[in-house]
DRENPA-3360 file (N, C-alpha, C; in nm, 2 decimals, always signed):
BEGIN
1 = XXXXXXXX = +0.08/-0.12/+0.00/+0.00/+0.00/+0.00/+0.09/+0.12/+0.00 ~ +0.05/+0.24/-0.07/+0.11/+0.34/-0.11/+0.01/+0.43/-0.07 ~ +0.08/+0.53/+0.03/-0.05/+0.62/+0.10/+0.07/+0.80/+0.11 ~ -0.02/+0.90/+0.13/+0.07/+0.98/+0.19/-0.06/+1.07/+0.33 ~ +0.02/+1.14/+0.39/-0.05/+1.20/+0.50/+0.05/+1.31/+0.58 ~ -0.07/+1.38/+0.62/+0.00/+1.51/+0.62/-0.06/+1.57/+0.79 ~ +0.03/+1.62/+0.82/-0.02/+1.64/+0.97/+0.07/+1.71/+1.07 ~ +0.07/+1.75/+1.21/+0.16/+1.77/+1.26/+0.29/+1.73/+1.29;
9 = XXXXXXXX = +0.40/+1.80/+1.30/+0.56/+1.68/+1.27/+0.55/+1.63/+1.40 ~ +0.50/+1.62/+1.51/+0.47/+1.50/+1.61/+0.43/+1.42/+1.60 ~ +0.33/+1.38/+1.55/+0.25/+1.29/+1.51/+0.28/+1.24/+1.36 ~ +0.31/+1.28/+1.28/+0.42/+1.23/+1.15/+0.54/+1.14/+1.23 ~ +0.60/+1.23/+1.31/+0.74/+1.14/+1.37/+0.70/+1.00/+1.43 ~ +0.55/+1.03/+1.49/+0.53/+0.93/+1.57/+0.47/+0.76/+1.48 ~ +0.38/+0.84/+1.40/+0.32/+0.73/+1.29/+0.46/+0.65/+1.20 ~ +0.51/+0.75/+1.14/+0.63/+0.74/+1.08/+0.70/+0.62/+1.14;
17 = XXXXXXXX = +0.77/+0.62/+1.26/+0.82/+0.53/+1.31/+0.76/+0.39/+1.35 ~ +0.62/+0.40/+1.34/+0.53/+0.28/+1.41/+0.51/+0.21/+1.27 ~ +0.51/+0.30/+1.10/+0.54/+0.20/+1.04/+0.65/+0.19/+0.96 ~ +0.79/+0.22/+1.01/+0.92/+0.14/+1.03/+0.88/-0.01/+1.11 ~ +0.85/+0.01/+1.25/+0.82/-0.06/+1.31/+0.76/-0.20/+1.23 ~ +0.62/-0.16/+1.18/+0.56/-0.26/+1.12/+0.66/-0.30/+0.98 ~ +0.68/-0.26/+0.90/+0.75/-0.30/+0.78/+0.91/-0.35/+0.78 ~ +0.96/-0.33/+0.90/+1.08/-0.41/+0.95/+1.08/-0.54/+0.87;
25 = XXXXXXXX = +1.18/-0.59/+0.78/+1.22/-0.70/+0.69/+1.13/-0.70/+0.58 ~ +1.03/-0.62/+0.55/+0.95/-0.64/+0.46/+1.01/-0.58/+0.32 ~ +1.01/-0.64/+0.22/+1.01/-0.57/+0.08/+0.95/-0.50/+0.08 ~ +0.99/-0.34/-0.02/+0.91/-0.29/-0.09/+0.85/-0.29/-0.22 ~ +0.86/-0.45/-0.24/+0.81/-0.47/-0.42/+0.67/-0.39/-0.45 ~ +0.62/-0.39/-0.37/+0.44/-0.33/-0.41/+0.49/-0.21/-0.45 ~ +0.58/-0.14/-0.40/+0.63/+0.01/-0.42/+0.69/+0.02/-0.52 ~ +0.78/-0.08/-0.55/+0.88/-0.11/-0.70/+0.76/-0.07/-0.86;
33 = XXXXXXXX = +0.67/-0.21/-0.80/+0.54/-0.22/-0.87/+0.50/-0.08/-0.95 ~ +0.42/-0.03/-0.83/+0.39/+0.11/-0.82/+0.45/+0.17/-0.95 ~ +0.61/+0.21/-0.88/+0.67/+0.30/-0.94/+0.71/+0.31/-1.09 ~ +0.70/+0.15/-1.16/+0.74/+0.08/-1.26/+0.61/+0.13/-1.37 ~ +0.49/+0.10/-1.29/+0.38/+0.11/-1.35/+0.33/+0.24/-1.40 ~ +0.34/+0.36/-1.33/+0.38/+0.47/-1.32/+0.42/+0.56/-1.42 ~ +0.53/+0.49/-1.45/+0.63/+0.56/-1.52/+0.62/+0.41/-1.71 ~ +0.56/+0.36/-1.71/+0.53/+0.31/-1.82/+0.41/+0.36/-1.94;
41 = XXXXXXXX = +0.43/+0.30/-2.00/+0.36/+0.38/-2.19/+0.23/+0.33/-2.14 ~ +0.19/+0.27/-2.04/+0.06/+0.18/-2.02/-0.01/+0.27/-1.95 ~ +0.04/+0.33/-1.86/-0.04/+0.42/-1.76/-0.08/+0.52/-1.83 ~ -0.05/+0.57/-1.91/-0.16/+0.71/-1.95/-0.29/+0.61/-2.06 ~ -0.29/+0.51/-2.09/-0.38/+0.49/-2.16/-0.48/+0.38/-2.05 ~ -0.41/+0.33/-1.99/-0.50/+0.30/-1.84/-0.64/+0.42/-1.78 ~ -0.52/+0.48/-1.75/-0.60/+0.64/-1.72/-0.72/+0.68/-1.81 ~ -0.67/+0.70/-1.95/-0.76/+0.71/-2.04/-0.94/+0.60/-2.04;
49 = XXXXXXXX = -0.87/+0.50/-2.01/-1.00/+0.35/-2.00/-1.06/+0.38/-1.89 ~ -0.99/+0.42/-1.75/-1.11/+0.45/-1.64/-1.16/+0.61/-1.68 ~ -1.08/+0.69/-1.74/-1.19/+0.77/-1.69/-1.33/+0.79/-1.81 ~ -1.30/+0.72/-1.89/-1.46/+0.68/-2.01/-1.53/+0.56/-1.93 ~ -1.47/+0.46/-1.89/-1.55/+0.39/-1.78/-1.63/+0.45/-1.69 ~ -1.58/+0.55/-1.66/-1.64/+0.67/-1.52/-1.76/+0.77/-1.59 ~ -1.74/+0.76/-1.72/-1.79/+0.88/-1.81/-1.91/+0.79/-1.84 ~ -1.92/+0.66/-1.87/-2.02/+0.61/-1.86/-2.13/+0.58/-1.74;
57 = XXXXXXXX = -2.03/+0.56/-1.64/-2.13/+0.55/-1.56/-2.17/+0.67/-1.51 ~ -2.10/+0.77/-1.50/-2.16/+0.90/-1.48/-2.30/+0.90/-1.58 ~ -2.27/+0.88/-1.71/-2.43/+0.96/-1.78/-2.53/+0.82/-1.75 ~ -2.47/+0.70/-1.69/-2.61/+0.58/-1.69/-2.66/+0.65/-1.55 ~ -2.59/+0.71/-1.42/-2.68/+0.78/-1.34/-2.76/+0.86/-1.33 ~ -2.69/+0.98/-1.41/-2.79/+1.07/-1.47/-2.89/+1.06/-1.60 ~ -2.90/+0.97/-1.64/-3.01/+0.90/-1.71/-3.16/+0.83/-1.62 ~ -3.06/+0.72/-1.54/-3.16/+0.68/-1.43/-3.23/+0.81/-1.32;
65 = XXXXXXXX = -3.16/+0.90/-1.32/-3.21/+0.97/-1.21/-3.31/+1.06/-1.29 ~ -3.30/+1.09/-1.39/-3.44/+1.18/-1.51/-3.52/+1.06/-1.53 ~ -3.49/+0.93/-1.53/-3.60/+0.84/-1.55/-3.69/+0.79/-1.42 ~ -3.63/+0.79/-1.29/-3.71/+0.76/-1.18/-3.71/+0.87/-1.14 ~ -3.64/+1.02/-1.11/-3.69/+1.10/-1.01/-3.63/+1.25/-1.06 ~ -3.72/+1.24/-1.21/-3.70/+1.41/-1.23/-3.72/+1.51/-1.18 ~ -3.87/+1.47/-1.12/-3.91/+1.58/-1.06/-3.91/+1.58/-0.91 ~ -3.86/+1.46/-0.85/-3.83/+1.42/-0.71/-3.71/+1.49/-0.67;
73 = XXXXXXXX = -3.60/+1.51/-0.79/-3.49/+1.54/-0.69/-3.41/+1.70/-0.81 ~ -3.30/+1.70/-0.76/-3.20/+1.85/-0.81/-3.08/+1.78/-0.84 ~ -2.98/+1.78/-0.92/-2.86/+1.76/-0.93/-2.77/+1.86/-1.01 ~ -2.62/+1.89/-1.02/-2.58/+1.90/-1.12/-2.43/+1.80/-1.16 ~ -2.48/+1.82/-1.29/-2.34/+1.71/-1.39/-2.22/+1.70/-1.32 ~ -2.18/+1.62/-1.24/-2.02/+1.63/-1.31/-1.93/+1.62/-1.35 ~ -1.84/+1.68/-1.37/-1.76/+1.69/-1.49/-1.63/+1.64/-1.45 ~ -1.62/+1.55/-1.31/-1.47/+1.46/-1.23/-1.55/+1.38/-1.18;
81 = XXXXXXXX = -1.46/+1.33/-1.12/-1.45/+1.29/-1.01/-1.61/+1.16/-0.99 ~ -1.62/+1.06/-0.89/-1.66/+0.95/-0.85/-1.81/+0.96/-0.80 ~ -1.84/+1.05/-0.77/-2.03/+1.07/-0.72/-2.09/+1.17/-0.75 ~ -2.22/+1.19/-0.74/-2.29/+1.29/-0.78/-2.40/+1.34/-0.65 ~ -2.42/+1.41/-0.65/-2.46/+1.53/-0.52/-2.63/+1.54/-0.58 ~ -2.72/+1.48/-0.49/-2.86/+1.50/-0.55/-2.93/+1.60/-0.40 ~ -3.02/+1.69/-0.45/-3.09/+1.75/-0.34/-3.28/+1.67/-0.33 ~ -3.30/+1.64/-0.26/-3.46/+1.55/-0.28/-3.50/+1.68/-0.28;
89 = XXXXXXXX = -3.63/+1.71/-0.32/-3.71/+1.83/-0.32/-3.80/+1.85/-0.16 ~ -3.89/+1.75/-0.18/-3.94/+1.73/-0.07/-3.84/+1.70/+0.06 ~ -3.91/+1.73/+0.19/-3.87/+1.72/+0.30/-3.90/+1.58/+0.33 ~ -3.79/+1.51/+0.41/-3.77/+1.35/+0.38/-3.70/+1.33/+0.56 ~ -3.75/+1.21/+0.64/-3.69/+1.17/+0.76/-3.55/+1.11/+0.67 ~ -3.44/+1.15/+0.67/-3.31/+1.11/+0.61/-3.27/+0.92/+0.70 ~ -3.28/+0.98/+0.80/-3.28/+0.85/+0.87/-3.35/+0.71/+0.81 ~ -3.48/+0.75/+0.81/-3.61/+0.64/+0.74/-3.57/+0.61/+0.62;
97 = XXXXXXXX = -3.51/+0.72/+0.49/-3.51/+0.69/+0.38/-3.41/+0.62/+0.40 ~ -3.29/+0.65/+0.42/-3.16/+0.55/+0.43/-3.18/+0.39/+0.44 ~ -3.30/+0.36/+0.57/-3.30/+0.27/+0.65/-3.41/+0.15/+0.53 ~ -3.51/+0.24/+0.44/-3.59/+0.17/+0.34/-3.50/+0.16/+0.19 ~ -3.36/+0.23/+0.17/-3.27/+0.17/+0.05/-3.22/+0.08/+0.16 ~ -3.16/+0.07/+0.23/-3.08/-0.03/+0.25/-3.20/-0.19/+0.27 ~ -3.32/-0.15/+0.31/-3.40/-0.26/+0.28/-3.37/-0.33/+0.13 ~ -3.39/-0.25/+0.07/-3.40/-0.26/-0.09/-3.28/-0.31/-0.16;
105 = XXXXXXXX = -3.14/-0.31/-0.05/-3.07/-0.33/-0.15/-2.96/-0.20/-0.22 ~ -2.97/-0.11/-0.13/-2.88/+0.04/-0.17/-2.85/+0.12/-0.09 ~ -2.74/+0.10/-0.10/-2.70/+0.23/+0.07/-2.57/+0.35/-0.05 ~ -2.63/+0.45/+0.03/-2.52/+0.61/+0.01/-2.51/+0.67/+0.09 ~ -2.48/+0.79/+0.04/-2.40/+0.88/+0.18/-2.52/+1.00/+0.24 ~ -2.64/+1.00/+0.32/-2.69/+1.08/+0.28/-2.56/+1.22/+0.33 ~ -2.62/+1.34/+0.28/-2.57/+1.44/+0.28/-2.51/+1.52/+0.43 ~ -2.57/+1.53/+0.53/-2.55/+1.54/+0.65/-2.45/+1.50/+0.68;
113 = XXXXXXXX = -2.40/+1.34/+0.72/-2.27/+1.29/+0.70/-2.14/+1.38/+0.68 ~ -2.19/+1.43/+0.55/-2.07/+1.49/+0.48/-2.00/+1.65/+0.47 ~ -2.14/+1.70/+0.60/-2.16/+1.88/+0.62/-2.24/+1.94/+0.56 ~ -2.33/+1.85/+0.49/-2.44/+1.94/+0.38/-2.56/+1.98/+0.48 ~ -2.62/+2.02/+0.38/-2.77/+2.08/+0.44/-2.85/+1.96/+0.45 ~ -2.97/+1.95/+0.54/-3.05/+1.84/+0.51/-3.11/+1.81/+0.38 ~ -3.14/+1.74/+0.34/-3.19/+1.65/+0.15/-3.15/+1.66/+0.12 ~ -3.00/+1.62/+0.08/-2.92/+1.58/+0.01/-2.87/+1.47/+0.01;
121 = XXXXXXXX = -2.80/+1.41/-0.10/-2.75/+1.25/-0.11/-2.65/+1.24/-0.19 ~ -2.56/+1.18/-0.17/-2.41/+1.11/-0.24/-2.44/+0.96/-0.27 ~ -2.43/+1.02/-0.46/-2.39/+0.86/-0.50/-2.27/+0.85/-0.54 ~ -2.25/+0.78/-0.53/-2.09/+0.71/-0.57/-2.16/+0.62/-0.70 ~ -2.06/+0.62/-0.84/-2.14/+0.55/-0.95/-1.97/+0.52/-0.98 ~ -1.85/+0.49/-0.93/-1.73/+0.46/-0.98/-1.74/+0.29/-1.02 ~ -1.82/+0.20/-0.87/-1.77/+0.05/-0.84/-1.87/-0.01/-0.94 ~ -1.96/+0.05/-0.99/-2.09/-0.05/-1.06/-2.10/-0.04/-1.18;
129 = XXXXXXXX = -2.12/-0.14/-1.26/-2.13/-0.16/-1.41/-2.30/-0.06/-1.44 ~ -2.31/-0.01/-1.53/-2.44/+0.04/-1.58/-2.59/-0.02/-1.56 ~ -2.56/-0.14/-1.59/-2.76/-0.16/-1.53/-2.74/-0.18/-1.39 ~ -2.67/-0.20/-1.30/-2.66/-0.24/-1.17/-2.68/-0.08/-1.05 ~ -2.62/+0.06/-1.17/-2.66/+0.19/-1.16/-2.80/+0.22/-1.16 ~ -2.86/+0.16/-1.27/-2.97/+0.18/-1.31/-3.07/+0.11/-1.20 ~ -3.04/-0.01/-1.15/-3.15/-0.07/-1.07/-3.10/+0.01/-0.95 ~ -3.03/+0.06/-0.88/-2.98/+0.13/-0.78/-3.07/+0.23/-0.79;
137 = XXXXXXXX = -3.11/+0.34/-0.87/-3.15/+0.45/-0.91/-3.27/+0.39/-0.88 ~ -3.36/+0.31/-0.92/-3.51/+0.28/-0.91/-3.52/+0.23/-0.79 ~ -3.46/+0.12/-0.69/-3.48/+0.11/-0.59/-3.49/+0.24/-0.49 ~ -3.37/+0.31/-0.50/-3.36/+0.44/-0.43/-3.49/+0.55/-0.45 ~ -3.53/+0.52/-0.55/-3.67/+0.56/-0.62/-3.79/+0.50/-0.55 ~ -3.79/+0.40/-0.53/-3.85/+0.32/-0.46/-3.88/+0.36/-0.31 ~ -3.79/+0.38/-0.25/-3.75/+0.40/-0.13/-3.82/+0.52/-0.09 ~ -3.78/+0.64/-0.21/-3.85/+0.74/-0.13/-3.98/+0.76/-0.14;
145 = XXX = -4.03/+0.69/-0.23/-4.16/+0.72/-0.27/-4.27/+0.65/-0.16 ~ -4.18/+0.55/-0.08/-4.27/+0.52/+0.01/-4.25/+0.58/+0.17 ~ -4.18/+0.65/+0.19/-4.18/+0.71/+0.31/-4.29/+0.87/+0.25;
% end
């Protein structure tokens, strides 16, 4: 694992050494890996394959979400990055709705969690192939329409 982290130099010094500690006799092949990978003709066209992978699943979300809940919710496009930010229109127990997707089969982030205002929701559409988006979106559809 390849991580970086940023923080006070006390607590750097102290992490820092706890994983010397842990990685004592260990190779760094994963790191070699990494670095090899990196710096090869492959990586920029890698890059290129997830982010049209992402580009698709981004528009199968926003497809599903004008197909089950045009007028239920607010969003806008975006144009990076791994989730999409929906506002419900109506006033919704966030708790209840959460607790009837995850009946269904779909759990997110509601918005609160994350410092937002109440009705709002975080999907993440990076891990799921396109119909698996799409039944996500109708269940979640589902969900609110019955509270």
């Amino acid at each position: 694992r390849i991580g970086w982290i940023i923080g006070p130099t006390p607590v750097i010094e102290r992490l820092s050494d706890a994983k010397q500690q842990i990685d004592f006799g260990h190779a760094s092949f994963t790191q070699w890996i990494a670095n090899d990978f990196l710096e090869s003709e492959n990586f920029h066209s890698h890059i290129e394959n997830l982010n049209k992978q992402l580009e698709k699943r981004r528009d199968q979300i926003i497809t599903s979400l004008i197909f089950y809940l045009k007028d239920k919710v607010d969003f806008s496009i975006p144009q990076g990055g791994i989730h999409i930010w929906c506002r419900i229109k109506k006033e919704v127990n966030e708790m209840q709705l959460l607790e009837e997707s995850i009946r269904r089969g779909v759990i997110y982030v509601p918005g609160y969690t994350m410092g937002s205002k109440k009705g709002f929701v975080r999907f993440t559409f990076a891990r799921e192939n396109e119909e698996l988006i799409h039944e996500g979106i109708k269940r979640f559809a589902e969900a609110l329409g019955s509270i």
